[in-house]
N, C-alpha and C positions, 0 to 999 in steps of 0.2 A: 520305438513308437508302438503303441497296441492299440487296436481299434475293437469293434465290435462286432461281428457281422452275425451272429447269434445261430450259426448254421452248424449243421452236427461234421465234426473234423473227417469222417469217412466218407462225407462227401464231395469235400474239397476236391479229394482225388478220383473220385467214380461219378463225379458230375457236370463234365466239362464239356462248352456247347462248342467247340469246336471240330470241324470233320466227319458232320455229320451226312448222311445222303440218305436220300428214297428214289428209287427208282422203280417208273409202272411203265412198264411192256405191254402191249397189245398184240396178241399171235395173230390178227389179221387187220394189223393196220388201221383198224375201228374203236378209238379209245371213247368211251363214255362217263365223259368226268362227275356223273352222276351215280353210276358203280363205283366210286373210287373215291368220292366226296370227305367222306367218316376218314379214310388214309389218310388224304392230303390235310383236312383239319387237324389231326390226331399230331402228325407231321410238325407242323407251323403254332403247335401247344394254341389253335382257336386264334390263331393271329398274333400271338404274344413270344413268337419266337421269329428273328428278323432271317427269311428265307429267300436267297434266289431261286426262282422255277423258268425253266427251260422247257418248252411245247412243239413236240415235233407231230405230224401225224402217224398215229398212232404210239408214240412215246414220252412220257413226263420224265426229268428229272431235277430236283428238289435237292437245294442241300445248303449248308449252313457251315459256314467258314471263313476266318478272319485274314485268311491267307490266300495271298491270287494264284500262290505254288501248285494249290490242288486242283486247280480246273484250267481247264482250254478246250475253248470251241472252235474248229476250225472250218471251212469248207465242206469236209466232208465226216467231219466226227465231230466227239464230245465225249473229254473224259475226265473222269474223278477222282482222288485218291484222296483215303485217309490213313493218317501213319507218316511215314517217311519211308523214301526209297532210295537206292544209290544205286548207282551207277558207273562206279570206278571198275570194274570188272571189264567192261562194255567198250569205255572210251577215254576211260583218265577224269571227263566234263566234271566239273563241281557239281555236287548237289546243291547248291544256293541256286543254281537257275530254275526256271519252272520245270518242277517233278511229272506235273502233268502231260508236260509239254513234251518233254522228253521220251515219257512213256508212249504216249501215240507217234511219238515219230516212229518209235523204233519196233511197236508192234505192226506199226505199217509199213517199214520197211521187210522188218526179217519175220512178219508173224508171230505167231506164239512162241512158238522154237526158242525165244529169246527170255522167255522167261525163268528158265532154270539158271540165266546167269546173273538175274537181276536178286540185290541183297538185303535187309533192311528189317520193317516191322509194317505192316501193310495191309491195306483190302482197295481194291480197284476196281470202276467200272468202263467201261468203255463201249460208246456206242458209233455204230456205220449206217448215217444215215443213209449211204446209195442204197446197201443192201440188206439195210433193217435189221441187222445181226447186235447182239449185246454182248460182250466179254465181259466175264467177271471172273477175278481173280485175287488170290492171299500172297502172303510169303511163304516162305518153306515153312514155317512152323506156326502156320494159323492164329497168330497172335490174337490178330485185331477181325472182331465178329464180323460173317456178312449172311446175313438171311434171308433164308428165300422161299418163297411161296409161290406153287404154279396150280392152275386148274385150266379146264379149255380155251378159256381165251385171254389170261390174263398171265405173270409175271411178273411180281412185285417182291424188291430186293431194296436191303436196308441195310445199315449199319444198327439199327434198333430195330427191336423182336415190336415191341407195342403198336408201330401205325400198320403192322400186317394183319396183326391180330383184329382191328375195326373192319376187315374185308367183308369174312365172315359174319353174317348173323351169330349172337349167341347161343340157338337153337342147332345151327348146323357145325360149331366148333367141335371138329371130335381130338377127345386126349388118346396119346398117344400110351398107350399102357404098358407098351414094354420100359419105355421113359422115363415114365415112373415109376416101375418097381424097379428099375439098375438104381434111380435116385435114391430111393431108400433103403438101398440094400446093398449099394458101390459106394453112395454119396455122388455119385453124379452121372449123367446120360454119357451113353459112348459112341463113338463114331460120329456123324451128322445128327444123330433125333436132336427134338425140341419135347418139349409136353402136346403138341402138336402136328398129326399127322403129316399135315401138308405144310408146315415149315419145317426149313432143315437150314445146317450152320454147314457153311462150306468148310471141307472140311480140308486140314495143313494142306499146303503145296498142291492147292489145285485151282483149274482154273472150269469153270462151264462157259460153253458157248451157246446162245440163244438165237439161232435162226427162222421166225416163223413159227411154226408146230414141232420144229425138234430141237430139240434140251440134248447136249451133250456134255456131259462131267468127268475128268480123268486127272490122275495126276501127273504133275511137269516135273517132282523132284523128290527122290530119297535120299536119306544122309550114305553114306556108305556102308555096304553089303559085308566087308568084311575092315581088319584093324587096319590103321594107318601106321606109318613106320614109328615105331618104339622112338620117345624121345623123354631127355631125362626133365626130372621134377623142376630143374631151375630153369631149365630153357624151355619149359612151357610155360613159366610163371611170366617169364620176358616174354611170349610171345603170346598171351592173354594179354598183357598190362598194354604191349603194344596194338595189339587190335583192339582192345575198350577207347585207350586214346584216341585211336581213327576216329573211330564212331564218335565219341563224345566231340572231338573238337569240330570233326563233319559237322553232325547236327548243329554245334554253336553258331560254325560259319552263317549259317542261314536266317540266325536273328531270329530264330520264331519263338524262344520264351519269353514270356511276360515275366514269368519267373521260379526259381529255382528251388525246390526244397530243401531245407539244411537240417539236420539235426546232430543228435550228441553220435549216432551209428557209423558205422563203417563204412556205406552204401554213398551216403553224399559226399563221404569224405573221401570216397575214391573219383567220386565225378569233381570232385572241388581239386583234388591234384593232377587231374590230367588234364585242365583245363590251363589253355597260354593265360599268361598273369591278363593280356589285356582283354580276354574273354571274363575272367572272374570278374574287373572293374568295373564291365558293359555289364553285367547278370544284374538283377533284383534276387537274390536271396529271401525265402518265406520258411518260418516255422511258426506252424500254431502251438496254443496255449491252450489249453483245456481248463471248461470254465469249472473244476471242481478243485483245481490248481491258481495258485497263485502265481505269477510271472518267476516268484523266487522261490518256489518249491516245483516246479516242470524239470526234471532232468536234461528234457529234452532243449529248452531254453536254455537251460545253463550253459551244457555244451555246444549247444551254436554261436552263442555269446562270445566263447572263447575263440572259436572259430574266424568267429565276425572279425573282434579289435586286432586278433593277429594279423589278419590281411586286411584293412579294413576293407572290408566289404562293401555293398549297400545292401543294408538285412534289415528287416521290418519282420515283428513279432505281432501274430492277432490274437486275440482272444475271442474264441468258437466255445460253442454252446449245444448241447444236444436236442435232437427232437421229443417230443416230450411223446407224441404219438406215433414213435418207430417203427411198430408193430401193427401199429391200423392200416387198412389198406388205403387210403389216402397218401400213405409214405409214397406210394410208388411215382404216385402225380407231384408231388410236392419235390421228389429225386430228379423228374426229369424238367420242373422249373429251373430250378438253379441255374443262374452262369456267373463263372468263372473265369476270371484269366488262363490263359494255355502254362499249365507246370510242368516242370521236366523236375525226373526225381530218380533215386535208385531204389524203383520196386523191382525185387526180387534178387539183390542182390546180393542176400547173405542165403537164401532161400538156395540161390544155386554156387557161388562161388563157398559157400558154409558148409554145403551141402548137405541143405536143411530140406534140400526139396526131395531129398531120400525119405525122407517120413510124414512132411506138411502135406505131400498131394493127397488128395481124396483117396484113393487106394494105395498103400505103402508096401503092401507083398501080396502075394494072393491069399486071397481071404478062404480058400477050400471052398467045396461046393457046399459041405455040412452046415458052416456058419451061415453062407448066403442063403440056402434052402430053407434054415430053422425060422431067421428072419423073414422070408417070406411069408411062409406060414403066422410069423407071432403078429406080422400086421396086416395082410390082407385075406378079404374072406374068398372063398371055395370058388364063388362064382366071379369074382373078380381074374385068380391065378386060372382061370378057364378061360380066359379071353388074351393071355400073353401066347406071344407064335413062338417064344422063344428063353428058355430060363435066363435070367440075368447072370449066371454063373458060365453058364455056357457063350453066350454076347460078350462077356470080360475077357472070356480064352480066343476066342477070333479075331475082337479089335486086339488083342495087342500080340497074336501072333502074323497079324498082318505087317508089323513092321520090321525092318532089315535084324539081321540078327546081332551085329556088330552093337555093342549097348543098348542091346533091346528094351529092358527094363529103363534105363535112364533116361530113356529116347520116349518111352508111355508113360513115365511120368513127370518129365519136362512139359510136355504134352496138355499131361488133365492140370497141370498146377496153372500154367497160361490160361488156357480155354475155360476154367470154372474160374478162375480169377474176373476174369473179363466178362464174364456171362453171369456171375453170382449175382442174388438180389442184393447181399450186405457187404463186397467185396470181399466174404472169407472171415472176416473179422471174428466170427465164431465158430469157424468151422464148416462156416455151411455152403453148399455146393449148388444154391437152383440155378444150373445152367442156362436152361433155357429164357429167364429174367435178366434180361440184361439193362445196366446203371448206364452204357455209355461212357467209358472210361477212355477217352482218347487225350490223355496226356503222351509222354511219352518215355520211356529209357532207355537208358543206352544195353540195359541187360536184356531186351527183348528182340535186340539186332541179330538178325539170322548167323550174322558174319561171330558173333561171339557164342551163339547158342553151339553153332557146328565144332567150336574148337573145344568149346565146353563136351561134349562128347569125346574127347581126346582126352578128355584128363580121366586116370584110371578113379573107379570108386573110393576105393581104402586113402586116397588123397584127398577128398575131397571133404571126406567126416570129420565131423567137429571144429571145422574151419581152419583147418592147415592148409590147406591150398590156397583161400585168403589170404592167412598169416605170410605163405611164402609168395605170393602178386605183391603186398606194401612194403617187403624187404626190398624196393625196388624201385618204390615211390620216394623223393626226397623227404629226408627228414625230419623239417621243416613241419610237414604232412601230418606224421606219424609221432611224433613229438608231444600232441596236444592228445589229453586224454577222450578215452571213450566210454560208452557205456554199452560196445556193440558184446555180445557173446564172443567176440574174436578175443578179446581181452582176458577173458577169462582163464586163455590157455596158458601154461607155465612159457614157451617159449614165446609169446606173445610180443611185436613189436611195437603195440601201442599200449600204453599206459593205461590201468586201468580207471575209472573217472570214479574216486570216490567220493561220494558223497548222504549224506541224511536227506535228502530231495526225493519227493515220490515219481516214481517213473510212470510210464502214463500206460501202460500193464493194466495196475491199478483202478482200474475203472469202474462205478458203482452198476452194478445189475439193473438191465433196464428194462427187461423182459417177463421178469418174475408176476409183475401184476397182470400183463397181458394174457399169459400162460396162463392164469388162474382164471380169466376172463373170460377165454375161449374155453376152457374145459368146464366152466359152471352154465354155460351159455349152450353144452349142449350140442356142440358143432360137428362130433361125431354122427351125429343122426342124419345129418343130410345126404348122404353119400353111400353105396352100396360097399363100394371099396375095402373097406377095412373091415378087419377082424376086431370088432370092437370091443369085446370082452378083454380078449387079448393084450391089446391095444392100451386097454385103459390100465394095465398095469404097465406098462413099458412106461405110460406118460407120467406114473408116479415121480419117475424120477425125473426130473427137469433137467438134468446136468448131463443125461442119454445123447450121446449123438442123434438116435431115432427121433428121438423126442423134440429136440430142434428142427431134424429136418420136417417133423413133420409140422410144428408150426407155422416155418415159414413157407412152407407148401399151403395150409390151410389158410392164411394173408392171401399168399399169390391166387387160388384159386378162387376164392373170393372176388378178389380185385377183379379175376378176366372172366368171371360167370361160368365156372368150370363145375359139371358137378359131372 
């Protein structure tokens, strides 16, 4: 079957209104829903987005979710979670019972303390109405955003950057400068910035406590400090394949897809074989169709297709359509209309099992301070680089020599590929990094479960290039599985055990350039001139080229600014 829905295909996956939250603090117990009015609309998309709100005094919380997993109010709290959490560490309990539920029991019983044993893909908050206190908290590897904006009297915390940013007058937003120049000059913000002084992204494995007038932030969990015991290449392959199963058949248990993504890759087709036959029968299977594609020229159709009648499936093909004004800043409103049913899918799973995320993250080696200094210079002017506390060259060597030494580099950029994935304005799709824009991307996979990331760290480098470490997880998966061709990069390898999918079908790679007039639109329009920022002499030669990383980012910087009244 193929239907219509006319919605551009990258936003299926970065536009999902489930697990969503706002939460407004008050540090003295005196909330004035007239300070906070522009939030809570911005919030509820003007009433057109169906929100539960909870009013305590002095505390709001607001959130949007199709599942009774994420919330419980109890007597003495109220708590939220977006993501999935487990809890087999703890107590054996299945995760199908309330997540939330669970959570507050067991912060109220053992405290925070218990957080480093908790596993999953996550952002949580939690409130104690006796003593006014707010917890909030990620998993170990900060997957899923949570943002937070503080001034004297107020505390407002999101899973989306956009209803904080209404707090603020436009007059009084100040950007965050060093923010932007790591963004143009790393491709993405490091550590907690935003473009926003006074928002910040919690950052991996931590959690802040809110009592009153003081803010406390720390982390609950590092991978390990030094190697774990040497183990050979096929018994870690079995002991990936076996912990992705956990996860994947865990989450299944719990019913929460509406539906599954499949394509002709590797990635679904490792979550379609670890999955019990009667989990596959229960799933909705989805793969779009791109409308520049015909149903019988989509690669990515054909091989789901094959997929489908082998097992039969229940698999529905759509046909999606792109936005025609991607580029206008009206995208960003039009991005957070959308809803969706809740997808589960294998984002990032040839990224890290390919070990593609050695080169796809925003920073792939150190870039020298030469290259980041020349770029500073080629785009912003004198009095701009006068107002950073700190070189972006220098901010790249601190965040990532702040973490364990043990896979350090793997470990930062595991890291930026999550955290700009999740926070980007176009989910990456060309490269591009605006962190602090974030789509709301709360699907969910099984390759962003802490329990797979940590083991992922176990497996040595030189394994993991060019997809052999992949190649040697399906040597392991039933036949059956592996049998049906593909079109993933794994295929490609000579000892490859899946088939490669040939065919004359365009792959959806292929996509027509949708940016080019925009580009041409903003640069004859002039857009340089409003801004002290840039070195625009400079500048205007780097933008010659259109196909510059620079030159991307700085379009969709000059949209995004736009959009929030940034100058």
């Amino acid at each position: 079957m193929i239907t219509e829905y006319g919605q551009n295909w990258l936003l299926l996956f970065l536009t999902l209104t489930v697990s969503k939250f706002l939460a407004i603090y008050s540090k003295t117990k005196q909330l004035q829903k007239k300070e906070v009015e522009k939030v809570l609309e911005d919030f509820t998309l003007l009433g057109n987005r169906p929100v539960i709100t909870k009013e305590f005094p002095g505390m709001i919380l607001c959130y949007a979710t199709k599942f009774s997993r994420h919330f419980v109010e109890t007597e003495n709290s109220l708590c939220f979670i977006s993501g999935h959490i487990s809890f087999e560490v703890i107590n054996q309990k299945k995760s199908a019972e309330n997540e939330a539920a669970l959570f507050d029991e067991y912060i109220s019983t053992h405290g925070s303390g218990i957080l480093s044993e908790l596993e999953g893909a996550f952002a949580a908050i939690r409130y104690n109405k006796h003593d006014h206190t707010l917890l909030l908290v990620n998993d170990k590897f900060g997957v899923f955003p949570l943002f937070i904006f503080e001034d004297k009297n107020y505390v407002i915390v999101s899973s989306e950057y956009e209803p904080i940013i209404q707090y603020q007058p436009q007059k009084t937003r100040k950007p965050d400068y060093n923010a932007i120049a790591e963004f143009f000059t790393l491709g993405l913000t490091l550590g907690n910035k935003t473009f926003f002084k006074k928002i910040k992204n919690l950052t991996p494995g931590s959690r802040t406590l809110i009592n009153n007038n003081r803010t406390e932030t720390e982390k609950y969990w590092e991978p390990f400090n030094s190697a774990p015991k040497k183990t050979s290449l096929k018994d870690l392959s079995k002991e990936v394949l076996e912990i992705f199963t956990k996860i994947n058949r865990e989450y299944n248990e719990t019913n929460l897809t509406d539906m599954c993504l499949l394509s002709a890759g590797a990635d679904s087709r490792l979550i379609l074989a670890t999955m019990t036959q009667d989990q596959r029968q229960k799933t909705k299977f989805y793969t779009s169709n791109l409308s520049f594609l015909g149903a019988d020229e989509d690669i990515d159709v054909f091989g789901a297709n094959l997929l489908s009648e082998k097992f039969r499936l229940n698999h529905i093909t759509e046909k999606i359509s792109f936005f025609e004004n991607r580029f206008d800043s009206s995208y960003f409103d039009k991005c957070r209309e959308l809803r969706k049913d809740h997808v589960y899918g294998g984002w990032h799973g040839g990224e890290f099992l390919g070990g593609y995320f050695l080169k796809a993250a925003p920073i792939n080696n150190d870039p020298g301070f030469n290259t980041i200094d020349t770029n500073l210079k080629r785009i912003f002017s004198f009095s701009f680089r006068l107002r950073l506390k700190k070189h972006p060259y220098k901010s790249y060597l601190e965040e990532k020599n702040k973490l364990p030494n043990y896979r350090r580099e793997n470990l930062f950029l595991i890291n930026q590929l999550l955290r700009s994935f999740f926070t980007s304005t176009y989910g990456g799709s060309r490269g591009h990094w605006l962190q602090p824009y974030q789509l709301t991307h709360h699907g969910f996979s099984p390759f962003w479960d802490s329990r797979f990331l940590t083991k992922l760290l176990e497996i040595p480098t030189q394994d993991l290039k060019e997809y052999a470490f992949y190649n040697e997880v399906f040597k392991y998966c039933d036949k059956e599985f592996t049998d049906i061709p593909s079109n993933s990069p794994l295929t490609l390898r000579s000892d490859s055990v899946i088939p490669s999918l040939k065919t004359s079908i365009e792959p959806k790679r292929k996509m027509p350039d949708m940016h080019h007039q925009t580009y041409q639109d903003t640069l004859a329009a002039k857009k340089l001139e409003h801004t002290f920022m840039y070195n625009k002499k400079k500048l205007a030669e780097i933008l010659k080229n259109e196909n510059d990383a620079i030159s991307k980012r700085w379009l969709d910087f000059e949209i995004w600014r736009k959009h929030c009244s940034i100058d």
